[in-house]
C-alpha positions as CSV (number, residue, x, y, z in Angstrom):
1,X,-8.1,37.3,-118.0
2,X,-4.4,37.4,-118.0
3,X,-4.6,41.1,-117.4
4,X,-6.7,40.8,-114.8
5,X,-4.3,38.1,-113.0
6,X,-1.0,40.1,-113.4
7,X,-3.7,43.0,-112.0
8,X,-4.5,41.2,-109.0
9,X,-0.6,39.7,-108.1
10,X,0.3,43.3,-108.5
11,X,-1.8,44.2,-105.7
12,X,-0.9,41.8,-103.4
13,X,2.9,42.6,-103.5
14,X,1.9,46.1,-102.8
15,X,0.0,44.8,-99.5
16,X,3.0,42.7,-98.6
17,X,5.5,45.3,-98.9
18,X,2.9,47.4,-96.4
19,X,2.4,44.8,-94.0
20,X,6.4,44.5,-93.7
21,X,7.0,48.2,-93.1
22,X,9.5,48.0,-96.4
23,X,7.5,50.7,-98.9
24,X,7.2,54.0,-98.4
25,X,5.2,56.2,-101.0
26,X,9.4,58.0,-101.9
27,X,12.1,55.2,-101.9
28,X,14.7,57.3,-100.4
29,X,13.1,57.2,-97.1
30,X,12.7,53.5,-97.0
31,X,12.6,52.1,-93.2
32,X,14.0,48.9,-92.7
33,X,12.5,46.8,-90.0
34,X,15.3,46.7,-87.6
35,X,14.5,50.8,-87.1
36,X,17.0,52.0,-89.2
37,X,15.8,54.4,-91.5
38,X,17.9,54.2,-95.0
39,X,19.9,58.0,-95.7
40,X,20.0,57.7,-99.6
41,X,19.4,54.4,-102.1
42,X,22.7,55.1,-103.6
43,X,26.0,54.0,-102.6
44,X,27.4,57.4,-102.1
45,X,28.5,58.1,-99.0
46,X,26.3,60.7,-96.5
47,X,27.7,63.2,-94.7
48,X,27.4,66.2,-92.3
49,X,26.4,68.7,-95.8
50,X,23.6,66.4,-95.9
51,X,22.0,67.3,-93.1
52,X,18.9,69.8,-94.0
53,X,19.7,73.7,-93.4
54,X,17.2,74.4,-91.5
55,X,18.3,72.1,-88.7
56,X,20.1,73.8,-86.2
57,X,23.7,73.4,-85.1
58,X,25.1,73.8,-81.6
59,X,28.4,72.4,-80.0
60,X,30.2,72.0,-76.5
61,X,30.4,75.7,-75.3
62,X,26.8,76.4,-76.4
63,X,25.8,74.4,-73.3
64,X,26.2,75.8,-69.7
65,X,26.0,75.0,-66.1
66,X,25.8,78.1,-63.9
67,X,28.1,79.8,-66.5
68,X,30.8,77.2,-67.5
69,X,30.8,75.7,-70.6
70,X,30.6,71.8,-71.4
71,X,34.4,72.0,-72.6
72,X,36.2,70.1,-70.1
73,X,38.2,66.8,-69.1
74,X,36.1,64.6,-66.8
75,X,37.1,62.2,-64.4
76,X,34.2,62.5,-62.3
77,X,31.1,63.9,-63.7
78,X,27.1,64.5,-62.7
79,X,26.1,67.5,-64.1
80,X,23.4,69.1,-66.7
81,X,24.6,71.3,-69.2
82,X,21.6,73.7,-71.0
83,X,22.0,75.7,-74.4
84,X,18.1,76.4,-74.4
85,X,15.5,75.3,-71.5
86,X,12.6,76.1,-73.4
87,X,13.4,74.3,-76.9
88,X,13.4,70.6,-77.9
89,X,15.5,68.5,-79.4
90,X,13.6,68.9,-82.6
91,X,15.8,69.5,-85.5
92,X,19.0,69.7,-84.0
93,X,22.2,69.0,-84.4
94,X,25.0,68.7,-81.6
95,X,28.7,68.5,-82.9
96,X,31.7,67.9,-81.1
97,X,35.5,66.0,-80.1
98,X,34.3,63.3,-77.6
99,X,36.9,61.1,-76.8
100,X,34.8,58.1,-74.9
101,X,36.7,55.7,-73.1
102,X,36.4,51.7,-73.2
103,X,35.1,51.0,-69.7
104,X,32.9,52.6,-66.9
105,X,30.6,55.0,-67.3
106,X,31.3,57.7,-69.6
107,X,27.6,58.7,-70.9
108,X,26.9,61.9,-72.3
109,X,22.7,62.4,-72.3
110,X,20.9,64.1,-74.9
111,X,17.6,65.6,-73.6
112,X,18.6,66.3,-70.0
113,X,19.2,64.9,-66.9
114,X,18.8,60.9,-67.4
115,X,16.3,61.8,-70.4
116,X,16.1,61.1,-73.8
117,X,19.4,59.4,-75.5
118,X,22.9,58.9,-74.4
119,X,25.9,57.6,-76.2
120,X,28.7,55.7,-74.0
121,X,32.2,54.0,-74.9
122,X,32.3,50.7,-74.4
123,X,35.1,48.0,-75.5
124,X,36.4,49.8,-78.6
125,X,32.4,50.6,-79.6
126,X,30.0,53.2,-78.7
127,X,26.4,52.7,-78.0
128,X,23.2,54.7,-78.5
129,X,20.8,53.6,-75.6
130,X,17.4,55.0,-74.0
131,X,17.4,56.9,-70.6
132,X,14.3,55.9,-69.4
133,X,15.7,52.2,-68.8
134,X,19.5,51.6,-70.3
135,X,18.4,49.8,-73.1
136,X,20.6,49.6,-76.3
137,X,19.2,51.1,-79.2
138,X,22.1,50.8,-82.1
139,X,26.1,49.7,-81.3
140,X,28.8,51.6,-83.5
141,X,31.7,49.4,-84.5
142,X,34.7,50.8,-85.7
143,X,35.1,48.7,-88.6
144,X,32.1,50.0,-90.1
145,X,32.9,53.3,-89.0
146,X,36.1,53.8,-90.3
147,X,37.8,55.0,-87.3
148,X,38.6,54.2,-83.6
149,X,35.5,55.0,-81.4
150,X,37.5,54.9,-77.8
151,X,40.0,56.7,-76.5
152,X,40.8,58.7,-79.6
153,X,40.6,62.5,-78.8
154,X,40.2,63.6,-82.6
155,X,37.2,61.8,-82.8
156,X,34.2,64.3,-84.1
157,X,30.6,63.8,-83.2
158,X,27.8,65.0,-84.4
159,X,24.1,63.8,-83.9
160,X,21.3,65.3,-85.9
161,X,17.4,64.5,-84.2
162,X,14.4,65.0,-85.5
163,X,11.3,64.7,-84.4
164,X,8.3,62.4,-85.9
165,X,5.1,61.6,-85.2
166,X,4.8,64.4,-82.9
167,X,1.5,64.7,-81.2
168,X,2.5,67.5,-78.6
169,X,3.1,65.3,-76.2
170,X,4.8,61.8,-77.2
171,X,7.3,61.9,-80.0
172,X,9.9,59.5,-82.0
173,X,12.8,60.4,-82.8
174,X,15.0,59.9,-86.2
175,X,18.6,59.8,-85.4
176,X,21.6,60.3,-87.3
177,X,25.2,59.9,-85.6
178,X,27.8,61.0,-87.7
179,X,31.8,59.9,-87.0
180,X,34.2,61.9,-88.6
181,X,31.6,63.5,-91.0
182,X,29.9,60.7,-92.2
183,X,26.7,58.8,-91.4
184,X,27.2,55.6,-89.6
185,X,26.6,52.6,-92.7
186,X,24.4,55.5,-94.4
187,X,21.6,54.8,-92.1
188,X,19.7,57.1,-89.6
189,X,18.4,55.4,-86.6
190,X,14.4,55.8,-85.6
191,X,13.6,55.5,-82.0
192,X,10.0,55.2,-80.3
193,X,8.2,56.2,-77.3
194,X,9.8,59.7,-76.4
195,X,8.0,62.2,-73.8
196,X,8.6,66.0,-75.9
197,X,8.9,66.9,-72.2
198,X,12.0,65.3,-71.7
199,X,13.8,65.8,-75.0
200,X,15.2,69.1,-74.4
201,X,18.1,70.9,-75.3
202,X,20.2,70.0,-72.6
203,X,23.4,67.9,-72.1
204,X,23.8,65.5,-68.9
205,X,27.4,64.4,-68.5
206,X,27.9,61.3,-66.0
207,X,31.5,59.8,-65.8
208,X,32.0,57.0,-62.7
209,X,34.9,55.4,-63.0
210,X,35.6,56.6,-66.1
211,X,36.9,59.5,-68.2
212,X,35.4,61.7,-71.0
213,X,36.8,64.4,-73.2
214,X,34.7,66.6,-74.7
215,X,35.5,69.4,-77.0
216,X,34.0,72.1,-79.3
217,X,33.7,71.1,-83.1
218,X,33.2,73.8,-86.0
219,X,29.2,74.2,-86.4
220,X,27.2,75.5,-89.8
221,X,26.4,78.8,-90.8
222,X,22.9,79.3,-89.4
223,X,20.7,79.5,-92.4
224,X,17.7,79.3,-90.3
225,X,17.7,82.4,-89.6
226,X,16.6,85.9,-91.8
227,X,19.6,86.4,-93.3
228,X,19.8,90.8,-94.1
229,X,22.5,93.5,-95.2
230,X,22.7,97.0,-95.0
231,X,21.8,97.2,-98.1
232,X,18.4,95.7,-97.4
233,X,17.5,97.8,-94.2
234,X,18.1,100.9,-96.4
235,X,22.0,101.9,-95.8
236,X,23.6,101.1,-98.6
237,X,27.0,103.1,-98.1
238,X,28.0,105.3,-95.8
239,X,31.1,106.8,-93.8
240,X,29.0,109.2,-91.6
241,X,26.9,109.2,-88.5
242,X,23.3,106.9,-89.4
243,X,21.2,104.7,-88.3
244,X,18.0,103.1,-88.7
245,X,15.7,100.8,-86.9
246,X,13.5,99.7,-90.3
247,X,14.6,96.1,-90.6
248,X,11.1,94.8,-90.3
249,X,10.9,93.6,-87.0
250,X,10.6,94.5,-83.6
251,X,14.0,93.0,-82.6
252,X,17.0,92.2,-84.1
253,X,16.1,88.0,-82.2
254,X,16.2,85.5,-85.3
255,X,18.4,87.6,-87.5
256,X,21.5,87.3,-89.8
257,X,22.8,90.5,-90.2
258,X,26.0,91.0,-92.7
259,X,28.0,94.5,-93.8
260,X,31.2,94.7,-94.8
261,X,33.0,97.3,-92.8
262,X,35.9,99.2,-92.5
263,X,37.2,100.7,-89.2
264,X,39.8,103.6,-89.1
265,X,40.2,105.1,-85.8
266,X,39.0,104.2,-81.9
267,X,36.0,106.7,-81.8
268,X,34.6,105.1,-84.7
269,X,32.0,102.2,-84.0
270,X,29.4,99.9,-85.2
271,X,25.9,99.7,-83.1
272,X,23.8,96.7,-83.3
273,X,20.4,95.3,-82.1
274,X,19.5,99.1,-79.7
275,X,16.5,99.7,-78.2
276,X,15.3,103.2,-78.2
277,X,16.6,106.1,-80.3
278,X,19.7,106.4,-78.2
279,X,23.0,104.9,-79.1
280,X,22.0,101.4,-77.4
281,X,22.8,98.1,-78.3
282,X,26.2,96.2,-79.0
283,X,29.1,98.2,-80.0
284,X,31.5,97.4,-81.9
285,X,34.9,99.5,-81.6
286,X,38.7,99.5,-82.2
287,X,41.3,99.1,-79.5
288,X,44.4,99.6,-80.8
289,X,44.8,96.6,-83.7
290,X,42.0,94.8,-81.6
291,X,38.0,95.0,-82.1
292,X,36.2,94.4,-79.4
293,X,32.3,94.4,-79.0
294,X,30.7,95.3,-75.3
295,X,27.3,96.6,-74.1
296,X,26.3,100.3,-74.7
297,X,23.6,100.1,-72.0
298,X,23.8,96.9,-70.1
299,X,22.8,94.6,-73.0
300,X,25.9,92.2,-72.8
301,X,26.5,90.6,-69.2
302,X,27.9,87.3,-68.0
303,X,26.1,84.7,-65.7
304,X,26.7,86.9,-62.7
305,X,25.1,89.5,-64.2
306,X,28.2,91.6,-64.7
307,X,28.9,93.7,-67.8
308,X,31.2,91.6,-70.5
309,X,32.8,92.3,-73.8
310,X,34.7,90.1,-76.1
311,X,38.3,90.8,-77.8
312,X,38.7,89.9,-81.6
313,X,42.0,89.3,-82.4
314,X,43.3,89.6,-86.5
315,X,45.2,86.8,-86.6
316,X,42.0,84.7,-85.3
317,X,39.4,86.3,-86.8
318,X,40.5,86.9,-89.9
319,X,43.7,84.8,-91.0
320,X,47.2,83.9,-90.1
321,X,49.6,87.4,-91.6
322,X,46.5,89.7,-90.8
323,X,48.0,92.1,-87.3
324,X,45.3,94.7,-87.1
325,X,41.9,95.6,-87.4
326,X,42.6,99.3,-88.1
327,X,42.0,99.9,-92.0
328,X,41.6,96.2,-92.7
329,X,38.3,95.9,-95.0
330,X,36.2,92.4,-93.9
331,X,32.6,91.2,-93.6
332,X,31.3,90.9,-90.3
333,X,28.2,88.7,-89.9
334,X,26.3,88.7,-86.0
335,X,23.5,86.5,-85.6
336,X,21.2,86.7,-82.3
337,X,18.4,84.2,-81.0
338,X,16.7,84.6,-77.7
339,X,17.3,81.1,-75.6
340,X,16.6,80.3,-72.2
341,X,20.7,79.4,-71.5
342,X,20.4,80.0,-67.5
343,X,16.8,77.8,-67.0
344,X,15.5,81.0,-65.0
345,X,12.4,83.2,-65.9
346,X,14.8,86.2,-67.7
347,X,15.6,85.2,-71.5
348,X,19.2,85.5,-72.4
349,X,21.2,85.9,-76.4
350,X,22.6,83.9,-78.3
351,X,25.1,85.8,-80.6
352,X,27.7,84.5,-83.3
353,X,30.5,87.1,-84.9
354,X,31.4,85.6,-88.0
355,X,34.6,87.1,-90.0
356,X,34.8,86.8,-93.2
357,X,32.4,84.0,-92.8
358,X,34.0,82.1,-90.2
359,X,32.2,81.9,-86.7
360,X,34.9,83.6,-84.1
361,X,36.8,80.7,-82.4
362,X,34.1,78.2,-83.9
363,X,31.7,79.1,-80.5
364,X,29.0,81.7,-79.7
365,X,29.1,84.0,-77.2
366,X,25.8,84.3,-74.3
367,X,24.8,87.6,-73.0
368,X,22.5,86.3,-70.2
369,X,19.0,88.2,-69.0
370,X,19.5,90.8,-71.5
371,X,16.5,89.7,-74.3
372,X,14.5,92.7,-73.2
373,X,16.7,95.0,-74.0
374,X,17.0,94.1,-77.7
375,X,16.2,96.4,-80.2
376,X,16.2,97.1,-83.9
377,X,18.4,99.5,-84.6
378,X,21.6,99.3,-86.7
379,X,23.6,102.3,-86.7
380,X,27.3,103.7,-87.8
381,X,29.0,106.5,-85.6
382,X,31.4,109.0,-86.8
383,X,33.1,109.6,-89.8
384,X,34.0,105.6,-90.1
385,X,33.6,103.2,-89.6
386,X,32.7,102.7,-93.5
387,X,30.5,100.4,-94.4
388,X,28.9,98.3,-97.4
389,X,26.4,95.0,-98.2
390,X,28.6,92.0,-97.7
391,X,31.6,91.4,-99.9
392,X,30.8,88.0,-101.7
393,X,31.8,89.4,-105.1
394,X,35.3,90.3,-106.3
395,X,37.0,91.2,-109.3
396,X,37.6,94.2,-111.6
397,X,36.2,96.5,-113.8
398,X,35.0,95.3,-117.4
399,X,36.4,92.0,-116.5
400,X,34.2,89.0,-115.1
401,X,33.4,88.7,-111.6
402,X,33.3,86.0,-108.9
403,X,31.1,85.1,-106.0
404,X,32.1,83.5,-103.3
405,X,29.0,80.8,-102.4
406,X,31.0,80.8,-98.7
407,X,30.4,84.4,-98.1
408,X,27.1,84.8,-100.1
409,X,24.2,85.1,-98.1
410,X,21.6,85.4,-100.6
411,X,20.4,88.8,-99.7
412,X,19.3,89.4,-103.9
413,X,21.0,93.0,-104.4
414,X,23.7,91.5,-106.9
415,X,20.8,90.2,-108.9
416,X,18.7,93.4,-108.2
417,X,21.8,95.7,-109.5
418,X,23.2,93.7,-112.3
419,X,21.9,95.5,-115.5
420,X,22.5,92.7,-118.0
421,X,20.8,90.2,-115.7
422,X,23.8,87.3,-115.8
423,X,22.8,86.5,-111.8
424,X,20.3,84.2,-110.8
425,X,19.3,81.9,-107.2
426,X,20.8,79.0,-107.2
């Protein structure tokens, strides 16, 4: 009898705690019934590493309107910024320096224009309302936050969404906005009643009476993508004239390609991402103590369709004291997704040059109506530049060796060429 009776009051706390929306089959996701959705059970705090990797990371210059970037000084704003037309705001994660003001309009939308979310400065606070009808969803108060949330231009952002209870056509959202790294009190924020259509990624900036700054933060390493060497596309070494387009799949879109590369003289170059079986593709190729990557055939143009290049400077890309590219040994990562940046029916390309795994003045570069002519060839010209799989290991011979975990990309051929088997996945 008295098991039965401790049986029965056992049960009904369970149905209480489901009819108050407290449990949750795992702890650590326990909602609270305000909407807020607790980050961890534990006191530590949660931060930006937190955030999942397969989420992706964009900042100010990834979004565009008709070519110029979101960076910018606003006293009077009513414009839509687009990083990708045809993708949602489904785990992603926008990062930036917003410095909000403490009167007036100074809303930055995320979704697009009057859609979705929108954060605005407001007496010292910042609030996360709804688009559809101004309504407040969460305040941020600087106390809690550890900082000042107004006027305060070395304020970072960042604001990780992810979809739930997606059914293709209405959503809710869980929302985390970070200040200076870490999660407001711990807590993500859930939000109902979202149309997918109207969640996009796209930034609306409207200032009235007001002023915003907004500036580019430093974004993740996209480990979202396939992550490959040129080791694993089957050019280990080399210092001659090679190429190859077997890196299992059509295009080099959705790719994380790494070598670690060595230039020598002007005539030498790297070729990335061709179509065809001619030298097409990027190219990358000294000038003087620059590098600098351009289009072979076309494939890298600005929003008015013109041909573009970029200009890698040492002391930027690779650390204070370094003056030139010419003999310098580094790793060069590129990654490339196909996004709809311009909202028209050509595709443009995302692309990231990452130096010694830094991303190039923390932004990506756009190369815009030019998806069609990606390829999948990789490809070395000349008698250098040389080339080798990315260098995450250092040390010396007979003596132990170190990896660095900020350079490793986890492309397996330390593990597949160490004969004594001391390497495993983390």
């Amino acid at each position: 009898m008295y098991k039965n009776r401790k049986r029965i009051i056992a049960i009904l706390c369970m149905v209480c705690l489901l009819v108050t929306g407290i449990w949750r089959g795992d702890s650590h996701n326990a909602v609270e019934a305000s909407g807020r959705e607790a980050a961890s059970t534990s006191a530590e705090t949660i931060t930006e590493e937190n955030i999942p990797e397969e989420f992706k990371w964009v900042t100010a210059s990834d979004f565009h309107s008709g070519g110029v970037p979101l960076v910018n000084t606003f006293s009077s704003a009513d414009s839509i910024y687009t990083h990708d037309a045809d993708s949602t705001l489904d785990k992603t994660v926008f990062t930036g320096r917003i410095k909000f003001s403490d009167s007036g309009e100074n809303r930055i939308y995320f979704g697009g224009g009057w859609k979705g979310v929108y954060l605005i400065g407001s007496n010292g606070k910042v609030q996360l309302c709804r688009a559809a009808d101004g309504s407040m969803i969460r305040e941020y108060d600087p106390a809690e936050a550890g900082c000042q949330l107004t006027n305060n231009e070395d304020l970072k952002v960042t604001v990780s969404f992810e979809f739930r209870n997606n059914n293709g056509t209405n959503t809710d959202m869980k929302i985390g906005v970070f200040f200076n790294g870490n999660l407001y009190k711990n807590e993500y924020t859930m939000a109902d009643g979202f149309e997918v259509a109207n969640v996009k990624q796209c930034i609306h900036i409207y200032v009235v009476g007001s002023s915003m700054v907004i500036a580019d933060a430093a974004t993740r390493i996209p480990t979202y993508l396939d992550e490959y060497t040129t080791k694993s596309v089957g050019l280990t070494y080399g210092t001659n004239n090679v190429r190859t387009d077997k890196i299992g799949r059509d295009t080099v879109n959705g790719g994380f390609f790494g070598v670690r590369v060595k230039f020598g003289k002007d005539s030498d170059w790297l070729q990335y991402g061709g179509n065809g079986s001619s030298w097409y593709g990027l190219r990358f190729q000294l000038s003087g103590d620059d590098l600098y990557v351009g289009g072979s055939n076309g494939e890298f143009k600005d929003a008015s369709g013109v041909n573009t290049s970029v200009t890698f400077v040492p002391a930027v890309a690779l650390g204070e004291g370094y003056t030139t590219f010419n003999g310098t040994e580094f790793d060069l990562h590129i990654s490339t997704e196909v996004v709809n940046h311009g909202g028209g029916e050509a595709l443009d390309v995302r692309y990231g040059f990452f130096f010694n795994g830094k991303l190039y003045n923390d932004m990506y570069y756009y190369s815009y109506d030019t998806a069609e002519l990606l390829g999948s060839w990789v490809g070395f010209q000349n008698s250098t530049p040389q080339f080798a799989p990315v260098g995450a290991i250092s040390g010396t011979v007979k003596n132990p060796h170190t990896i660095d975990t900020t350079k490793c990309i986890k492309c397996g051929a330390c593990m597949d060429n160490c004969k004594f088997g001391a390497i495993s996945k983390g």
